[in-house]
N, C-alpha and C positions, 0 to 999 in steps of 0.2 A: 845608699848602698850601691857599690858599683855590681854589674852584671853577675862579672863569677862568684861571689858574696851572694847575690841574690839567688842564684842557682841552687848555691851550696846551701842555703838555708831552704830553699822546697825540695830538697830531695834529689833534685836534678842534676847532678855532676856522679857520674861510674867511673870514668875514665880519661884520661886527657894525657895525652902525648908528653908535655911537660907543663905542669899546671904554672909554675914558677914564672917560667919565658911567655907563655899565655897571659899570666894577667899583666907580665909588663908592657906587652904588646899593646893593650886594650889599654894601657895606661897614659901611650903614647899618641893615639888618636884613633878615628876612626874605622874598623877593619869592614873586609868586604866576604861575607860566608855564606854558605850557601845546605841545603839540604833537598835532597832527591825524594821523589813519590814516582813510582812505575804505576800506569795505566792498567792494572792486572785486572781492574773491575770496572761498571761505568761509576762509581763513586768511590769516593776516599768515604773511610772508616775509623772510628774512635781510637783504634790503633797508631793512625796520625794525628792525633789532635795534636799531642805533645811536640812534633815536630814542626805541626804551621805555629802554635803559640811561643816555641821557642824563637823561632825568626821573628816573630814581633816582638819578645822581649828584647830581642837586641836591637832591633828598631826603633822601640822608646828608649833605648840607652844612646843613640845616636849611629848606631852605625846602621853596616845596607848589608840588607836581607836578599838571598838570590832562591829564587823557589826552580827547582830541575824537577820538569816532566818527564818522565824516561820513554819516550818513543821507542828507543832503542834497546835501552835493557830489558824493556817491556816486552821485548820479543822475543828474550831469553830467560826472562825468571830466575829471582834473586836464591837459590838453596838456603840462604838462612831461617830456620825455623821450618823446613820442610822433613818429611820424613820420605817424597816420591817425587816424582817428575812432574813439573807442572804440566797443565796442555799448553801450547803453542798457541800465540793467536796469530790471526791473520793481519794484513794491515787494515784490513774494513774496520775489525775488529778494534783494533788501538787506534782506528783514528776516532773511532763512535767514543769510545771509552775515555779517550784526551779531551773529545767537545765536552763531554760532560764533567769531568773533574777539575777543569782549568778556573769555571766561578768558583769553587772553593779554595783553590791556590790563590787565585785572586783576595779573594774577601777576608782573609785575614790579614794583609799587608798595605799599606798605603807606597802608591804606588807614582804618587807628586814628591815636590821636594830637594832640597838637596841629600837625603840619603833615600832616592827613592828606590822602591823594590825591583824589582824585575824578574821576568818570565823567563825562561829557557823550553829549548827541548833536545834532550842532546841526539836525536836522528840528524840533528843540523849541520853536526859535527863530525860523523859517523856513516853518515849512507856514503860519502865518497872515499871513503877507506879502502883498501885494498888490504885483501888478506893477508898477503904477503908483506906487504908494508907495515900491517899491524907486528904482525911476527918479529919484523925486523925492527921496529923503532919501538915498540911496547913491550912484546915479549922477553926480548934480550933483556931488560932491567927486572923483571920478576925472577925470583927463584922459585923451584917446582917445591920445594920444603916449607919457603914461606906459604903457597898455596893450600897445603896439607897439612899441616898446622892449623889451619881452621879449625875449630869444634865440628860447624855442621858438614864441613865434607869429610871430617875422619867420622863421623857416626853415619853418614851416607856408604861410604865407601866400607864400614864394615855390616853394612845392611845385606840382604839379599839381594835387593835389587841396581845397589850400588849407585855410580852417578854419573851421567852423562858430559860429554866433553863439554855439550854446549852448557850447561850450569856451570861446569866447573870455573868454565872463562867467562862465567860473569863479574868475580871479582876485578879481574882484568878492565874489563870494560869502566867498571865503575872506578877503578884505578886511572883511567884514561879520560875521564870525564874532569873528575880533580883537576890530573894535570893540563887537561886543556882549559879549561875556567881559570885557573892560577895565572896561565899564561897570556889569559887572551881578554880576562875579567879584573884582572887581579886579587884573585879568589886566594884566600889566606887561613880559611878557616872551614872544614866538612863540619856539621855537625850529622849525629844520628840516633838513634837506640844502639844500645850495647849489642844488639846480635850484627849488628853493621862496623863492628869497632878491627876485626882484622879487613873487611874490605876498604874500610877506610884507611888505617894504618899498610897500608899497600899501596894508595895515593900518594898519601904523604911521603912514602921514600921513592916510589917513581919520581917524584918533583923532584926532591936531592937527589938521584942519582942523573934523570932527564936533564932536568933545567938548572940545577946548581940550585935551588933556592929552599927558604925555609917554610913550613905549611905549618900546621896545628890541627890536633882535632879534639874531638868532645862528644862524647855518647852519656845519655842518660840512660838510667835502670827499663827494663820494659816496666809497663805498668803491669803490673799483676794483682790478679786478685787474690782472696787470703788463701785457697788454697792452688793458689801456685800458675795458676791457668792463668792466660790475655784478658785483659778486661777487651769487651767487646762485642760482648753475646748478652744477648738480655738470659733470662731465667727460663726461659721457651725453645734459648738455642739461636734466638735471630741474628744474625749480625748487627751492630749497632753500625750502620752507615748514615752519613752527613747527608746524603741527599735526599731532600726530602722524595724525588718519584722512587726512592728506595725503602724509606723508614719516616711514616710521615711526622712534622715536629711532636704531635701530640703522642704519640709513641715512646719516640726519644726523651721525651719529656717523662715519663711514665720511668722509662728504664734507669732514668738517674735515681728517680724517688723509690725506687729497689733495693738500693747501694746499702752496706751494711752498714749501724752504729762505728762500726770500728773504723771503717774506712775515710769517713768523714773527713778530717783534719787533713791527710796526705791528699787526697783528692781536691781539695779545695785549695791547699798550695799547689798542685803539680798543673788544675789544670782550668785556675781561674786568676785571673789580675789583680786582684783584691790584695791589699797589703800582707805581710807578714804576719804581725801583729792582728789584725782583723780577721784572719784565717782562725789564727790560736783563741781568740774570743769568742768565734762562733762557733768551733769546737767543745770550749769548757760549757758554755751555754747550754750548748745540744745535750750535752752529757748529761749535764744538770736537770734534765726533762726532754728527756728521745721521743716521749709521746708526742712532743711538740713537732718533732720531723723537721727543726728549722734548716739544721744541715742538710736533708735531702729536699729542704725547699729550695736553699741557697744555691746548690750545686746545680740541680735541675734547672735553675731559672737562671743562672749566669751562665751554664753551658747552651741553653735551647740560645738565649739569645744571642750568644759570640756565632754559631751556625746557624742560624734561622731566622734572628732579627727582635726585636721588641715586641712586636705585634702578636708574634709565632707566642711568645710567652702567655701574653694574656690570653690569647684562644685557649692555650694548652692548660693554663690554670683553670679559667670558665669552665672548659669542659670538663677537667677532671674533679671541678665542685660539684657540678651536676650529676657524674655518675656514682661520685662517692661519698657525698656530703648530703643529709638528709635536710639541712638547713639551705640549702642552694635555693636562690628562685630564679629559676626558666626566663620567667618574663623581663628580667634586669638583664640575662645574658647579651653578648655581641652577636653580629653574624659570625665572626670570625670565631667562637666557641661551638657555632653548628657543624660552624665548615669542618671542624675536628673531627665532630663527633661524628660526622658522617661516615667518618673515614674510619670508626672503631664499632658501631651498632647497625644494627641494618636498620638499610633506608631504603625507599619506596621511594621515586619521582610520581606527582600525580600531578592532575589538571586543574583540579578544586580544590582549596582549602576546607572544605564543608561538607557533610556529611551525618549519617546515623553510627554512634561510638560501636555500638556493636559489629558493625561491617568495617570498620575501622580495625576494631579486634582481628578478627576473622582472615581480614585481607592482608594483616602483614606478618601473620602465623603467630600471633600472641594468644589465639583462640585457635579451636579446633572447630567449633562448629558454632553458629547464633547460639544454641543455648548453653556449650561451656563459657562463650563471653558474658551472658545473662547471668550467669550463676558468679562467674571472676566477682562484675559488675557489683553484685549486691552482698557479696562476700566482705565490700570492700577493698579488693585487691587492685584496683585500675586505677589509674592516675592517667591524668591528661594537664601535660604545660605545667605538672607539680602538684597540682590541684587532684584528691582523692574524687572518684565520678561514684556516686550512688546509684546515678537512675538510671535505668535499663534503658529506658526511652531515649535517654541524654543526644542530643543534636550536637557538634560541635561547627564554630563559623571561620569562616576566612577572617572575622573582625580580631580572631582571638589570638590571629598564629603570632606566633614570634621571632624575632627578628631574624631578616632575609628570608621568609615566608616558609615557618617551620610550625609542625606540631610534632612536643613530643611524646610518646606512649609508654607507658612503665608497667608492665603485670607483675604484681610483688615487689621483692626486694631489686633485684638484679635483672628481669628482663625489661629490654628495652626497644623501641622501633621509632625511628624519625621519619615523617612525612612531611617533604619537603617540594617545593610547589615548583614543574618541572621546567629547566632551562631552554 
């Protein structure tokens, strides 16, 4: 199946300039396209997933993928989807924000090769501009009608607080970026989400009207959830950010396996590698017994590992057997499922692994006093490493911790405390 086929069947095609002259272009050889991500946070967000996998989808079709850091637009904030002014950052600001999003740009695209990827940042292109010059060699080819015509600046503009010059000429910018990539990369194709389709289509005739030449563009659907909102947010309100010092994998990992029955099938076309055909099987599957969760195993465990890696997987499974699965044993876990879990239950660094279970209690707040722990203890209620503890007496040893030198503590069903031996 060639690319725009492939698209067209996961959902991914909203809009394209001329779908017709597109796909014969793409029929004709190799094209060079590209898509933007501004530095507005120190991490990219689930918001972008569909943007870096689309650049790799065109990349196992043979062509070259150009990923744009926006240094520069980054310092103007894009009004699409906004209802106010963003704040301004500084440049301390977008250069801390570009060090940290750039391994994500990076890590989806293969970057050897004859269609290798490539980095941009368009401050490169941009800090030597002159106002005036912009005016005169950018401006003149936009019309002020095309600009306002936008959705989100006629809904800005009939806001109370309306819209600032500097947003407005962010389309501009991004219209400027096109046509210098076009001219200077041989950049022939923007791709983006559909809130980016008139800034994009303002490229593409800066080109015809600038340079004489033909561009293309292509936005897919936002991703939405059923009722109408960003996917993006877990169920708590978090943002769902890719970098782990933001959202750590077992988290992410967590917030897929949330995702709704119904969402299954679209999700696993839009935002995992996995065939056609294989998508639609693990769909009817899931249906056919949702108790089973296979969809929100599948999705969870191909997204944790396209952003986090293989490994990140099995921590994140490990861990999420142990805190949710009564069948789970502690002692078979990796370290790499503590490291998780550390990062979701409290934990305690201590010096020994060894000690009396009831000060164990006590000391990591799963007891109130030696004798609420006494009374947990012979209640029944106290688990140590999985194992139910009876005896008040109970010693536990350094021989027993488990791997990467952990014990873990469980009062009841759901509390938990890990004591883990200190770095």
């Amino acid at each position: 199946m060639d690319i725009l086929s492939d698209l067209d069947a996961r959902g991914l095609i909203h809009d394209t300039t001329d779908k017709a002259a597109l796909a014969k272009r793409l029929d004709e050889g190799p094209i060079t396209l590209y898509c933007g991500f501004d530095p507005t946070a120190d991490s990219l967000h689930v918001g972008n997933l569909i943007g870096l996998l689309t650049l790799r989808r065109f990349q196992m079709a043979g062509h070259r993928p150009v990923s744009l850091a926006g240094g520069a637009t980054g310092m103007v904030g894009d009004p699409s989807g906004k209802s106010s002014e963003r704040n301004l950052l500084d440049d301390e600001a977008l250069a801390s924000n570009l060090e940290l999003i750039v391994p994500s740009l990076r890590q989806f695209l293969d970057f050897s090769g004859d269609n290798a990827a490539k980095l941009v940042d368009n401050r490169a292109w941009t800090v030597g501009v002159s106002f005036l010059g912009f005016l005169r060699d950018i401006g003149k080819h936009a019309t002020v009608n095309q600009m306002i015509a936008k959705e989100s600046v006629k809904a800005r503009m009939a806001s109370d607080d309306g819209i600032s010059y500097t947003e407005f000429s962010y389309m501009l910018l991004q219209a400027y970026d096109y046509a210098w990539l076009a001219e200077n990369e041989g950049i022939e194709l923007q791709v983006g989400g559909s809130d980016q389709w008139g800034n994009i289509v303002l490229g593409v005739d800066l080109i015809r009207r600038k340079l004489g030449m033909k561009a293309h563009a292509l936005t897919w659907p936002l991703l939405l959830q059923k009722d109408g909102t960003k996917y993006g947010k877990t169920e708590s309100g978090d943002t769902m950010w890719l970098g782990a010092h933001r959202m750590s994998p077992y988290r992410f990992y967590q917030a897929w396996m949330s995702v709704e029955d119904s969402e299954i099938r679209k999700l696993l076309l839009q935002l995992t590698f996995r065939q056609i055909e294989e998508c639609y099987e693990i769909a009817v599957t899931h249906a056919e017994d949702p108790g089973s969760r296979l969809g929100q195993k599948t999705l969870a465990a191909d997204l944790t590992a396209l952003v986090h890696g293989d490994e990140a997987v099995k921590g994140a499974v490990e861990a999420s057997d142990l805190l949710f699965s009564r069948d789970a044993d502690p002692t078979s876990a990796s370290s790499a499922a503590f490291e998780h879990l550390a990062t979701e239950v409290p934990t305690t660094e201590v010096d020994d692994l060894s000690g009396l279970l009831v000060d164990a209690l006590v000391g990591s707040g799963l007891a109130t006093s030696k004798g609420d722990a006494r009374r947990a203890i012979a209640e029944g209620g106290v688990y140590l490493n999985g194992q139910r503890i009876g005896n008040v007496e109970y010693a536990y040893a350094t021989s027993q911790a488990l791997a990467g030198g952990h014990h873990l503590l469980r009062r009841g069903k759901k509390r938990y405390h890990l004591l883990r031996m200190r770095r």
